[in-house]
C-alpha positions as CSV (number, residue, x, y, z in Angstrom):
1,X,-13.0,-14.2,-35.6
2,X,-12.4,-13.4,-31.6
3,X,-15.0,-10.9,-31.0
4,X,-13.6,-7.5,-28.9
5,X,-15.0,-8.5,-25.8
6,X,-12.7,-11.6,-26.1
7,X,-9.7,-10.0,-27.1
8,X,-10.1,-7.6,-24.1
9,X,-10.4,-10.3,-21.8
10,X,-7.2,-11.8,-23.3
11,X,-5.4,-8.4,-22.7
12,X,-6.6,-8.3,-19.6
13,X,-5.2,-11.5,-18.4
14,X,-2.2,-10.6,-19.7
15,X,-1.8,-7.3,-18.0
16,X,-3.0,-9.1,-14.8
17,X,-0.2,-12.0,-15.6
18,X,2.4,-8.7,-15.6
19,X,1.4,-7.3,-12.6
20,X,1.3,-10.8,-10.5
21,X,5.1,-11.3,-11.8
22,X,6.1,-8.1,-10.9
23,X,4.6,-8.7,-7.3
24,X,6.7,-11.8,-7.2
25,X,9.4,-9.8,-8.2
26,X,9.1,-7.0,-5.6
27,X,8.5,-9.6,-2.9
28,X,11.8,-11.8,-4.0
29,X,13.9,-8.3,-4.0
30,X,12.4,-7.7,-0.5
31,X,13.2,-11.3,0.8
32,X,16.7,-11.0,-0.8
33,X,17.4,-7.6,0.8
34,X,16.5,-8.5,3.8
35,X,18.7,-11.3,4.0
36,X,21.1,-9.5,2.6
37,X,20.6,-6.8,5.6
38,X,20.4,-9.7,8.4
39,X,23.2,-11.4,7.3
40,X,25.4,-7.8,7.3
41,X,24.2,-7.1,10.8
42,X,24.9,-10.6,12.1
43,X,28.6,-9.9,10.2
44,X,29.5,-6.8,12.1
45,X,27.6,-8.1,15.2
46,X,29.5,-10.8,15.6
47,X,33.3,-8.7,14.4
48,X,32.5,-6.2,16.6
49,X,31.9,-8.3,19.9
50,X,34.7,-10.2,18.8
51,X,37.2,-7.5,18.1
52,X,36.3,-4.2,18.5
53,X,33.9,-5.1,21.7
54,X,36.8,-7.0,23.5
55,X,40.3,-5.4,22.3
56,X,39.4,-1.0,21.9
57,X,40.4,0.0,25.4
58,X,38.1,2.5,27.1
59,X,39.9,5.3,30.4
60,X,37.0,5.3,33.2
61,X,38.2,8.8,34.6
62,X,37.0,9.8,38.0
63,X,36.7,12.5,40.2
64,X,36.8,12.1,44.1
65,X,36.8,14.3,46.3
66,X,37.0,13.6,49.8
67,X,37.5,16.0,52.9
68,X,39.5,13.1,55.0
69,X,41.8,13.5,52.3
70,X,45.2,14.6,53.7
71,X,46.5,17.8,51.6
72,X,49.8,16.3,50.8
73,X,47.4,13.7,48.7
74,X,45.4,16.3,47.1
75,X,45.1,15.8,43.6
76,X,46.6,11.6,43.8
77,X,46.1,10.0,40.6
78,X,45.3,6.1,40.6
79,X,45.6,3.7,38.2
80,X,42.9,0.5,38.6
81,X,43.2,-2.3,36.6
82,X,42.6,-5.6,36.5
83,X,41.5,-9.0,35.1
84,X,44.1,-9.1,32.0
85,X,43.8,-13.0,31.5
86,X,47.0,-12.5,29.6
87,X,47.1,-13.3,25.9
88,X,46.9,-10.4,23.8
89,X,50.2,-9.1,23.2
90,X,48.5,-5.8,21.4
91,X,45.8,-5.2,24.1
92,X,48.8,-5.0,26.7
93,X,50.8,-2.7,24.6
94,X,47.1,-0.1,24.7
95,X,47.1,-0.9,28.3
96,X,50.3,0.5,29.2
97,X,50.2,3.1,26.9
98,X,47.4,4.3,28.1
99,X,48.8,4.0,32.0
100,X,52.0,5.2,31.4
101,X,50.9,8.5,29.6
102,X,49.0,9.2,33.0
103,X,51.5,9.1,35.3
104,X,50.0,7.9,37.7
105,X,50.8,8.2,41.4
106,X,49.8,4.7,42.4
107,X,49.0,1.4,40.4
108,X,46.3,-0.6,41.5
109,X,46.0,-4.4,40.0
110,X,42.7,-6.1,41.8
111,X,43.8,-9.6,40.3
112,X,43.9,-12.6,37.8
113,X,46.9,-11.9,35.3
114,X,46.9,-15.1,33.2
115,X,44.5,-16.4,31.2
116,X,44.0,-20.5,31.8
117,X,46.4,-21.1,28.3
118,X,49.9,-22.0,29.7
119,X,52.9,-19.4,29.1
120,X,55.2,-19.7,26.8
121,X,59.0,-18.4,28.1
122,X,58.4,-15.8,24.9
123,X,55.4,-14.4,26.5
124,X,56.3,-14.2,29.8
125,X,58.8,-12.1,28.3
126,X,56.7,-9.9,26.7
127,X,54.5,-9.7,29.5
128,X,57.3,-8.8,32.0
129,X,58.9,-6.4,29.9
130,X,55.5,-4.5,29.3
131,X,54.7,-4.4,33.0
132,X,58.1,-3.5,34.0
133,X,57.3,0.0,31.8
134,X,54.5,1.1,34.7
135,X,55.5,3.3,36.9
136,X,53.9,5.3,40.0
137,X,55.5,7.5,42.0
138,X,54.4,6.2,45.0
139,X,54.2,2.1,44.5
140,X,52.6,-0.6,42.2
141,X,50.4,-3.1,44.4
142,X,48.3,-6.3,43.4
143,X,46.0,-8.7,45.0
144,X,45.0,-11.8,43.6
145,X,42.5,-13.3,41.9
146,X,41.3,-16.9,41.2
147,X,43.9,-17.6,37.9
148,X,46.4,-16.4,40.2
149,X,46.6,-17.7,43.8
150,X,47.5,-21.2,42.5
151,X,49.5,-19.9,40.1
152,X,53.7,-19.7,41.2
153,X,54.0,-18.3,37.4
154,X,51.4,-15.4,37.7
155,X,52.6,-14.6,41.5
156,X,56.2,-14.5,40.4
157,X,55.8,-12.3,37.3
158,X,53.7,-9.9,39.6
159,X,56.9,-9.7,41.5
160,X,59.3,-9.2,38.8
161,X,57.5,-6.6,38.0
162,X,58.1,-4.4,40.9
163,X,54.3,-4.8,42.5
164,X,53.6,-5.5,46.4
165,X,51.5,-8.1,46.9
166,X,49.0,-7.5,49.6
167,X,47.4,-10.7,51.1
168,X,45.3,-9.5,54.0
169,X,47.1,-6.7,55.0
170,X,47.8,-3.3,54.7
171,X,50.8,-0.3,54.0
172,X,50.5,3.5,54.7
173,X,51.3,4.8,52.2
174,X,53.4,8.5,53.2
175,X,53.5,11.6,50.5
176,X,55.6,14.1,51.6
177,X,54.2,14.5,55.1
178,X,53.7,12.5,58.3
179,X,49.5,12.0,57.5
180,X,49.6,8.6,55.7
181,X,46.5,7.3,53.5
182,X,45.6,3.2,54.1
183,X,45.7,0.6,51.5
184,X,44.3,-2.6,52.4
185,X,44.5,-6.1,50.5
186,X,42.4,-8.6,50.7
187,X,42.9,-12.2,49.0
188,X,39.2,-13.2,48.1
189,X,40.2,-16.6,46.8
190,X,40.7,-17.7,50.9
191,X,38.5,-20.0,52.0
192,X,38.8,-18.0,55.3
193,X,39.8,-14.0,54.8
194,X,41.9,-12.7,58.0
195,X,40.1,-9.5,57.9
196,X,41.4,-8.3,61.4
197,X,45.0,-9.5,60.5
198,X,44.2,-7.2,57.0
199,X,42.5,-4.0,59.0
200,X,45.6,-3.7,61.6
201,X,45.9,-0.4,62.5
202,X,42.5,0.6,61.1
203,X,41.2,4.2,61.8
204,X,38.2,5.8,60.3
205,X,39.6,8.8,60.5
206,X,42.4,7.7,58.1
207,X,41.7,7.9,54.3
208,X,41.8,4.4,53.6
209,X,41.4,2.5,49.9
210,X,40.7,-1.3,49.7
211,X,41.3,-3.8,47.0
212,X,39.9,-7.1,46.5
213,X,39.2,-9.5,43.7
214,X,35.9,-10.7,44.0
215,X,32.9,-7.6,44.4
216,X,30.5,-9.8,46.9
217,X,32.8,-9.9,49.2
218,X,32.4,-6.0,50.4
219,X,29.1,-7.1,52.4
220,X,31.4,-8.9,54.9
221,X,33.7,-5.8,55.8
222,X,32.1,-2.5,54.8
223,X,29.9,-2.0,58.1
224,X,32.7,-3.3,60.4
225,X,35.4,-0.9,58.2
226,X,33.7,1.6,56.2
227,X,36.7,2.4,53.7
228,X,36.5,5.5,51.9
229,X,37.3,3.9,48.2
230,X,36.5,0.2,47.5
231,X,38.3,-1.7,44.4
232,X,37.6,-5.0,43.2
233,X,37.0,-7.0,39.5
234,X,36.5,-10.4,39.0
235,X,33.0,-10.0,37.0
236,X,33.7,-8.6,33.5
237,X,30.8,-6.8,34.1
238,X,28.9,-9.7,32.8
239,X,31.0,-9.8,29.5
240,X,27.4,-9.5,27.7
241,X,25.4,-7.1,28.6
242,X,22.0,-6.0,27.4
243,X,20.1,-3.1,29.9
244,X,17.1,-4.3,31.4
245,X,17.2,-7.8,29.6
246,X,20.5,-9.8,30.1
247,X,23.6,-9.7,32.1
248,X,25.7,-12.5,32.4
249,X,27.8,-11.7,35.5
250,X,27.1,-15.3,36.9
251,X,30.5,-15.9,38.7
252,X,31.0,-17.0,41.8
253,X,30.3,-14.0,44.3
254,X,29.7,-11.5,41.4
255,X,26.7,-12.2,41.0
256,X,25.1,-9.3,43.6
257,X,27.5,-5.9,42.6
258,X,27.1,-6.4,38.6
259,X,27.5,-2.5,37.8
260,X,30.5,-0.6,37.6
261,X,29.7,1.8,40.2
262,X,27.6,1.6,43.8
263,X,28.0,4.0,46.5
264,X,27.1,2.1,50.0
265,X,27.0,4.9,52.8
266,X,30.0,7.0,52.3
267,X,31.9,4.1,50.6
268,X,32.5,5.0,46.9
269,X,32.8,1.4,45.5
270,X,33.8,0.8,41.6
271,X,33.9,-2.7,39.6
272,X,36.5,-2.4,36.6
273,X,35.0,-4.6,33.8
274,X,39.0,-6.0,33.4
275,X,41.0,-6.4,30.3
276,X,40.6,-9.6,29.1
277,X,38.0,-12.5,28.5
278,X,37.4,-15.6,30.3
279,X,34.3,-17.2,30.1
280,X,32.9,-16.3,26.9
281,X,35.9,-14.2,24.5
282,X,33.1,-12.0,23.8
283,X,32.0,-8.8,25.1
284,X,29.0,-6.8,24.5
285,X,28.6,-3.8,26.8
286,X,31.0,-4.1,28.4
287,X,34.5,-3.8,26.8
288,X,38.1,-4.0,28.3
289,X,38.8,-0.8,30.3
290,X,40.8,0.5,33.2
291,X,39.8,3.0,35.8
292,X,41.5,6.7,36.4
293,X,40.9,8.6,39.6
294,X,41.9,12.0,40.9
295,X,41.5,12.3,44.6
296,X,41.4,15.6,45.7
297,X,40.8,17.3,49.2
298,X,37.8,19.3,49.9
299,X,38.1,23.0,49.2
């Protein structure tokens, strides 16, 4: 017969067998939730970047307000948008939506309208017939970016569509009085930019707006002609973007103005992280938007 002090130790060993499986238990169930967890967060990681990061449009609305202003311009409205790489048929539709309900007074495209997949005649209809649709009271003007200047198709569709191409040089633009504001052009994808031949007529007294493709570029003009509003693309704002850690904008000169906004002396100078994708058809931090401004005189 098993004395008592045996059959406690037998208990014992038991109880201590329970509580060992129910460890490995608990540990499995963490293990198992935990992949469970990385595996959801991986999941809507990657569908946001995918679909959500790169096709919900965001409106950059800004106020400017600028003495030099004439009062006939007072309150302008501009549309800036650029960098569609053309190929979502939906994303276009939010993008004109979104333009057209803002009725703007000018249209501003800073460049690259196709993506590097060729057009098919069905989508070059559906891309003219949605870009036909904007509308500004007082003119629709492009420059153009890398996809574009060797491009007959995009340059031609830009021209269907009713916009002014400005290749280093400039309009004033007139709005019901005889004190113009000055939009200049320039074609970044020159080897050699004709920056006199696009600054004709320059006067810093004038209220003047430039457009360009590619954001480096303002270093070589903004002391010689310090515009009032500066406009360009071209980056994607680094498509993936992490603060402090990682920031992708690794194009050719786009690789000094990666932000959105910089103010250089009294030049208010904005990047528009585009509409589509290019290098990586992701986007983190940096998803497809266009830029709204109200100019408005000093009161």
């Amino acid at each position: 017969m098993n004395s008592r002090i045996e059959l406690n130790k037998d208990k014992q060993k038991d109880i201590d067998k329970e509580k060992q499986t129910e460890r490995v238990k608990k540990v499995v169930k963490r293990i198992v939730i935990s992949i469970i967890i990385i595996f959801l967060l991986v999941f809507f990681t990657f569908l946001y970047i995918t679909t959500i990061g790169t096709t919900s449009l965001i409106v950059n609305e800004e106020a400017i307000v600028n003495n030099k202003l004439p009062e006939s311009f007072s309150g302008l409205k501009v549309i800036q948008f650029g960098d569609l790489h053309y190929s979502n048929n939906d994303l276009l539709k939010d993008v004109v939506n979104a333009i057209t309900k803002r009725n703007p007074d000018l249209i501003l495209f800073t460049g690259d309208l196709l993506s590097d997949e060729d057009l098919t005649p069905g989508n070059r209809k559906k891309l003219v017939k949605k870009l036909k649709k904007l509308d500004a009271t007082l003119g629709k003007y492009a420059v153009l970016g890398e996809s574009d200047n060797d491009n007959d198709e995009a340059l031609s569709i830009l021209l269907d569509c009713g916009f002014t191409i400005l290749d280093d040089n400039n309009e004033l633009i007139y709005n019901e009085s005889n004190e113009p504001i000055m939009l200049v052009g320039l074609n970044t994808t020159n080897e050699v930019i004709n920056y006199d031949k696009a600054f004709t007529n320059y006067n810093e007294n004038t209220y003047t707006i430039t457009m360009f493709h590619k954001p480096d570029y303002i270093d070589d003009f903004v002391e010689i002609y310090p515009v009032d509003l500066a406009l360009a693309g071209h980056s994607h704002l680094g498509e993936i973007r992490i603060p402090y850690l990682l920031n992708l904008a690794n194009k050719d000169y786009a690789s000094k103005y990666i932000n959105s906004f910089y103010e250089i002396n009294n030049t208010k100078f904005y990047i528009t992280s585009g509409i589509g994708t290019d290098t990586y058809d992701v986007r983190i931090n940096a998803r497809p938007s266009i830029n709204f401004f109200r100019l408005r005189k000093t009161t």
